[in-house]
C-alpha angles and dihedrals in degrees: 000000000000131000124207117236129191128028131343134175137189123230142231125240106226115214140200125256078257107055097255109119118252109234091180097060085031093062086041087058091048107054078042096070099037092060092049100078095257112146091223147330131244108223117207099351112142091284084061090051089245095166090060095044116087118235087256087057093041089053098048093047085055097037085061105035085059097050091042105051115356098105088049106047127350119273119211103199107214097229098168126145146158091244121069099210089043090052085052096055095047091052094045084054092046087053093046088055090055109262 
């Protein structure tokens, strides 16, 4: 098992004027972040509005998060929810994504 040291951060999830979340800015942030030193990022946790977001939403922050910056530095997926069975799917997706 591994532990991450150093500093992690958790990141926003940037949105259109009209409420739709904006992937591109969301990948530039990203690789942002990643450059910046940082140990890991924390994707749709409460920082990223995840509880705002739909699962849809959720998968594909994480989808491209992962694609963008895991071999470079770890991803943890918030997959929280009030519902148990519905925090177990999110995380099996998350998993299946790679994180």
């Amino acid at each position: 098992m591994s532990y991450l040291q150093g500093v992690s951060a958790p990141q926003l999830t940037p949105f259109h004027d009209d409420g739709s979340v904006n992937l591109e800015e969301y990948t530039r942030l990203s690789e942002y972040l990643a450059e910046a030193g940082l140990k890991g990022i924390f994707v749709c946790g409460t920082t990223g509005e995840a509880s705002t977001l739909t699962d849809e939403e959720r998968t594909a922050l994480i989808a491209r998060c992962i694609k963008k910056v895991n071999k470079k530095i770890p991803v943890i997926a918030g997959t929280g929810s009030n519902n148990t069975v519905h925090a177990l799917e999110l995380s099996q997706k998350a998993a299946d994504l790679g994180v």
